[in-house]
C-alpha beads as a LAMMPS data file, in Angstrom:
LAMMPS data file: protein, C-alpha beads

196 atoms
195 bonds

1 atom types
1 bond types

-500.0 500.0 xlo xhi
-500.0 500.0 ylo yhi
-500.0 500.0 zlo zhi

Masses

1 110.0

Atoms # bond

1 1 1 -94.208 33.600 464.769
2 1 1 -91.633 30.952 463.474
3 1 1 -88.134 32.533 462.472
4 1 1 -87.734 32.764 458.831
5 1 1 -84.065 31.707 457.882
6 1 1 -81.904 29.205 456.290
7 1 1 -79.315 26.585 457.729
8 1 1 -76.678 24.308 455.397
9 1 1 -76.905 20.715 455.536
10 1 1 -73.612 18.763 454.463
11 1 1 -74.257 15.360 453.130
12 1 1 -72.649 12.648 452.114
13 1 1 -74.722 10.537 448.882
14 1 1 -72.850 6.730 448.521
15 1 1 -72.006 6.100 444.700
16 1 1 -75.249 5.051 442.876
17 1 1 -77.632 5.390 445.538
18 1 1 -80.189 8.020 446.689
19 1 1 -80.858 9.525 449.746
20 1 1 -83.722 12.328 451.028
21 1 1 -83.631 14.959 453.584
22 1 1 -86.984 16.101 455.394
23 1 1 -86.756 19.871 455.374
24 1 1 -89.141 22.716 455.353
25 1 1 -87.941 25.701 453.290
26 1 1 -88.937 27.926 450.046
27 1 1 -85.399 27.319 448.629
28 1 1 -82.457 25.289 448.354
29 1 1 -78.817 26.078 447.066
30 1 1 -76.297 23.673 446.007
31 1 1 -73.060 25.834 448.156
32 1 1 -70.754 23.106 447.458
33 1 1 -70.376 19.919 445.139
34 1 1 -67.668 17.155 444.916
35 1 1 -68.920 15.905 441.678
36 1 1 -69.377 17.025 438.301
37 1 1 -73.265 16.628 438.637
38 1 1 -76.160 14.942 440.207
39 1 1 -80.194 14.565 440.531
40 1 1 -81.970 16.383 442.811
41 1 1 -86.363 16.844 443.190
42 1 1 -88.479 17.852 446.041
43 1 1 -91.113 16.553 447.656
44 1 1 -91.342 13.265 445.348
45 1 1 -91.168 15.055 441.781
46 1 1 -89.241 14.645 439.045
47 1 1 -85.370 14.869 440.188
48 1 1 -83.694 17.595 437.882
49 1 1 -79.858 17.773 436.865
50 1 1 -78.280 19.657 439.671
51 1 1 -74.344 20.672 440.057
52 1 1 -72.157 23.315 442.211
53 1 1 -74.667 26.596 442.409
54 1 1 -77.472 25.097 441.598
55 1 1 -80.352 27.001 443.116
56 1 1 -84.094 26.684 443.267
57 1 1 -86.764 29.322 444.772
58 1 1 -90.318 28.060 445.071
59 1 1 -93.184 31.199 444.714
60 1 1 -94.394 33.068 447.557
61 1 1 -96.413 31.373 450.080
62 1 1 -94.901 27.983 448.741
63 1 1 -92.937 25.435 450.422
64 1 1 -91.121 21.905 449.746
65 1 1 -90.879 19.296 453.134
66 1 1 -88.436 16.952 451.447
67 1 1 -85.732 17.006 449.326
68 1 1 -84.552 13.894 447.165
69 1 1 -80.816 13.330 446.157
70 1 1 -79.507 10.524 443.515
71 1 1 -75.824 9.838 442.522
72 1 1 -75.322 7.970 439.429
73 1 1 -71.739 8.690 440.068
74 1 1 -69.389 5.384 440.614
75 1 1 -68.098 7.628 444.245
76 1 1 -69.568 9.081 446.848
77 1 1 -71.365 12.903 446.313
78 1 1 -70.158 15.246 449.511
79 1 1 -72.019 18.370 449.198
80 1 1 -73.766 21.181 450.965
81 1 1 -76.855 22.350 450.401
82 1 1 -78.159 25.738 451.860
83 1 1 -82.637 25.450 452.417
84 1 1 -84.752 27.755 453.816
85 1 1 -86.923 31.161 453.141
86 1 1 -86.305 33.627 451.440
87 1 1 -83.782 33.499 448.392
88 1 1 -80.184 32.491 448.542
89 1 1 -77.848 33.755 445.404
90 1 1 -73.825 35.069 445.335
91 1 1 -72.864 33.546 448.807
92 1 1 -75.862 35.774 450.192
93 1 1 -79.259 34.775 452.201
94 1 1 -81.485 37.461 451.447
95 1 1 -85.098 36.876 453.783
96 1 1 -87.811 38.815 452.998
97 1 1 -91.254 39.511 454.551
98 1 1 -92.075 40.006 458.339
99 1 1 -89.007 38.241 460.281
100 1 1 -89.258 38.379 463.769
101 1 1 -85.813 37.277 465.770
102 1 1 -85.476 36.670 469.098
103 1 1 -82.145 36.926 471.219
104 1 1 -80.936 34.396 473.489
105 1 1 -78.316 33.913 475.479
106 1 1 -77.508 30.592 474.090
107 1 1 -74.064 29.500 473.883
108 1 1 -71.791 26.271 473.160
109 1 1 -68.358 25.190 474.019
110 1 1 -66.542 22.416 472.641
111 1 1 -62.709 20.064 472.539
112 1 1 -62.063 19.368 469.293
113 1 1 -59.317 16.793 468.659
114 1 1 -57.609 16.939 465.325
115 1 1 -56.684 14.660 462.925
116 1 1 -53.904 14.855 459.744
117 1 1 -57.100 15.273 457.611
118 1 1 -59.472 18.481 457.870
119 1 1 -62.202 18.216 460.630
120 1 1 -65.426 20.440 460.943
121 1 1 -65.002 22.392 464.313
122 1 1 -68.013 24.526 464.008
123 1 1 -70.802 24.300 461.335
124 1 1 -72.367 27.219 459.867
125 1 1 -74.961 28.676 462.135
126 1 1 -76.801 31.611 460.723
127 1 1 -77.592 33.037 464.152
128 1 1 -74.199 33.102 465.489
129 1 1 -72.691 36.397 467.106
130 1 1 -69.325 35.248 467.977
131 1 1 -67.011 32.568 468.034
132 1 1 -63.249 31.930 469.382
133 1 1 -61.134 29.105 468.154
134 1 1 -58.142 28.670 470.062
135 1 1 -55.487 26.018 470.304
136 1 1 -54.764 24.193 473.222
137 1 1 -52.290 21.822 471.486
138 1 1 -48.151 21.417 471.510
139 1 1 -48.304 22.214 467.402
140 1 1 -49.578 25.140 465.524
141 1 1 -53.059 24.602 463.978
142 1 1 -54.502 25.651 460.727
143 1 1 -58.092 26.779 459.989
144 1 1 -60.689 27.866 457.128
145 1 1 -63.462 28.228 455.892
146 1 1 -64.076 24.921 453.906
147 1 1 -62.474 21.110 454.131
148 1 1 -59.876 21.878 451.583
149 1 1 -57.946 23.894 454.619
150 1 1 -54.255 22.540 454.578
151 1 1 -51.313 23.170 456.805
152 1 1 -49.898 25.115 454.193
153 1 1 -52.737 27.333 453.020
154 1 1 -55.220 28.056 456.471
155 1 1 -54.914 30.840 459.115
156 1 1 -52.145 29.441 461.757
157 1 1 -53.084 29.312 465.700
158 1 1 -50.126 29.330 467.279
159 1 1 -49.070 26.502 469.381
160 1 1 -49.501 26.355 473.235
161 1 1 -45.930 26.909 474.623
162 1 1 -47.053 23.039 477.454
163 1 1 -50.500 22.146 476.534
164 1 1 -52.069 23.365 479.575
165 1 1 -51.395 27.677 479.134
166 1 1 -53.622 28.957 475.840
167 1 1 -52.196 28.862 472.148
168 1 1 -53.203 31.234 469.477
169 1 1 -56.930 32.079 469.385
170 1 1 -59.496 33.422 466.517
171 1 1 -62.293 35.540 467.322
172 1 1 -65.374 37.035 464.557
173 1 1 -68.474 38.491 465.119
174 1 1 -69.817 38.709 461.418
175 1 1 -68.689 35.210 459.812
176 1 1 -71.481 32.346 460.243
177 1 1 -70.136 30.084 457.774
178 1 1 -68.000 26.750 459.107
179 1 1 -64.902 26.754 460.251
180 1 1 -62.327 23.573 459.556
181 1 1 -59.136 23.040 461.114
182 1 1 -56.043 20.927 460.274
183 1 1 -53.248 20.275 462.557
184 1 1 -49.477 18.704 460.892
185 1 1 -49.658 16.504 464.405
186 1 1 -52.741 14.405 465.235
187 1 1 -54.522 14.583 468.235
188 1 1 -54.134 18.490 468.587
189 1 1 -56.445 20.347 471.038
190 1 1 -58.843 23.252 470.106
191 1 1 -61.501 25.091 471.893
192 1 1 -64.055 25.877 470.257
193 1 1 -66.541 29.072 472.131
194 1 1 -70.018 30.307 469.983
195 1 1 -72.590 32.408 471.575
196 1 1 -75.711 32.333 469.238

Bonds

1 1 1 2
2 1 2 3
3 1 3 4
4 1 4 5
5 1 5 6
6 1 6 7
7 1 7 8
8 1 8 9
9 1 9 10
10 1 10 11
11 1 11 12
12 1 12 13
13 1 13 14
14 1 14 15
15 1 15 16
16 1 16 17
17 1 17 18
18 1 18 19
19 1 19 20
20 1 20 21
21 1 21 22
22 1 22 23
23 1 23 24
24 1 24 25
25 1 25 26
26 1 26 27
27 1 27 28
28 1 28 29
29 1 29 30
30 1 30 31
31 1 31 32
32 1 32 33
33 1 33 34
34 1 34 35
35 1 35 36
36 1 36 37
37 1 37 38
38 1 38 39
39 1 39 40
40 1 40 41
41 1 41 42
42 1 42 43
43 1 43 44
44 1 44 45
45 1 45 46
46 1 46 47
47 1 47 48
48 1 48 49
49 1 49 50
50 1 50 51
51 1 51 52
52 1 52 53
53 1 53 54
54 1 54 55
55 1 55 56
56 1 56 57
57 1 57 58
58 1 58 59
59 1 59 60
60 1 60 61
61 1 61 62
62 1 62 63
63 1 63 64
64 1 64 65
65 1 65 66
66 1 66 67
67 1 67 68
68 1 68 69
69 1 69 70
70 1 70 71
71 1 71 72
72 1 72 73
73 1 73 74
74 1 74 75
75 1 75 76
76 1 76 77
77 1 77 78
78 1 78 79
79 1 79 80
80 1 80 81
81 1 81 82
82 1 82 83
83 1 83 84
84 1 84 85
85 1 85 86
86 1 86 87
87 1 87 88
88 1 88 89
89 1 89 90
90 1 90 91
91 1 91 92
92 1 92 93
93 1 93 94
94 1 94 95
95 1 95 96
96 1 96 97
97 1 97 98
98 1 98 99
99 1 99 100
100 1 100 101
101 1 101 102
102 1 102 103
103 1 103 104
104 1 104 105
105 1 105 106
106 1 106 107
107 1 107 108
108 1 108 109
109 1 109 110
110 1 110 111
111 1 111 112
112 1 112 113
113 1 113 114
114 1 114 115
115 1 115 116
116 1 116 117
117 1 117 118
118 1 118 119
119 1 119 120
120 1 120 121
121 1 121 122
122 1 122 123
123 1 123 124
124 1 124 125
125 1 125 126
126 1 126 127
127 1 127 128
128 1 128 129
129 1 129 130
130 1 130 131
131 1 131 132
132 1 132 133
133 1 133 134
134 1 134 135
135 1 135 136
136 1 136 137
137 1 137 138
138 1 138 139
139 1 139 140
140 1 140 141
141 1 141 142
142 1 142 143
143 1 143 144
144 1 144 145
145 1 145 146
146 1 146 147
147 1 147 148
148 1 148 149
149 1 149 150
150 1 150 151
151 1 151 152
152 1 152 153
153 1 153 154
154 1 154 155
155 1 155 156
156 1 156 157
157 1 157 158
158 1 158 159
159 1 159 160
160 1 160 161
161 1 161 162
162 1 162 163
163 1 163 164
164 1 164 165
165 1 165 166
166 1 166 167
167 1 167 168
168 1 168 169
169 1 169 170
170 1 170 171
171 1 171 172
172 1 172 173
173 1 173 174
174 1 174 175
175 1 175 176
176 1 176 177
177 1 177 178
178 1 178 179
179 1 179 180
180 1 180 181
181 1 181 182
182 1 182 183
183 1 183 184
184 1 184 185
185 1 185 186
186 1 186 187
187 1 187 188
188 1 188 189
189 1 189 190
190 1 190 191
191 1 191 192
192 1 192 193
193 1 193 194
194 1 194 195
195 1 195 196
């Protein structure tokens, strides 16, 4: 039995252009939005005004393959969209029916380097059980839960006391969301662990 679940795709629309994304799912959720508003229709139909929140659920038993994004806007759209079965509403993927899981012992490590800008270190992954950030870099780091992170408003790593002994670390067992980190120095180190 294929897993029923949902995954978040960030994408990146250039100013008056479209763009389509071949994915299988029952619903999609606009999670975030760096415009005011833009077009979006599945599977060829007629694209619908869309904007931050914007959710559709197909009926039971029903399901889109593509989804079709326009920009009329004169800049680029950046947003996330959240797809898959079930329903998605209030931050919350709620799956119903028979959903069968099965546990792995997959993992993934990861060197990020940082930039003065925010960079993603982990995308959301639904089936996550744990992940560490820590920072392996001369100068504290920053991270959150979206791109706005600064240096002045994320959670702070502290720095490594030579670059080679461990900084400050993160660790969470129930967050599957992304994680973005900022560093005030570029070229910071972190080390990113996810199991799941």
């Amino acid at each position: 039995m294929a897993i029923k679940t949902s995954r978040t795709y960030p994408l990146k629309i250039a100013a008056n252009s479209a763009d389509s994304l071949d994915v299988t799912g029952e619903f999609y959720y606009v999670l975030e939005c760096d415009q005011p508003s833009f077009l979006i229709g599945i599977d060829g139909g007629t694209p619908d005004f869309a904007k931050f929140r914007t959710k559709r659920q197909l009926p039971d038993g029903d399901n889109f393959e593509t989804i079709q994004f326009e920009n009329p806007n004169g800049v680029d759209l950046n947003i996330k969209v959240v797809v898959g079965y079930g329903s998605y509403g209030d931050d919350e993927v709620n799956i119903g029916g028979s959903v069968a899981l099965a546990m792995t012992t997959d993992g993934a490590n990861s060197a990020v380097p940082l930039l003065l800008a925010a960079v993603e270190v982990a995308p959301a992954n639904l089936t996550r059980k744990k992940i560490t950030i820590q920072n392996m870099g001369t100068s504290e780091v920053s991270i959150g839960f979206n791109n706005a992170v600064t240096v002045a408003n994320g959670g702070v790593l502290a720095k490594s006391p030579d670059g080679l002994a461990p900084g400050g670390s993160y660790s969470t067992k129930t967050y599957t969301g992304a994680f973005w980190a900022i560093s005030a120095t570029t070229g910071m180190d972190i080390r990113v662990l996810e199991e799941g």
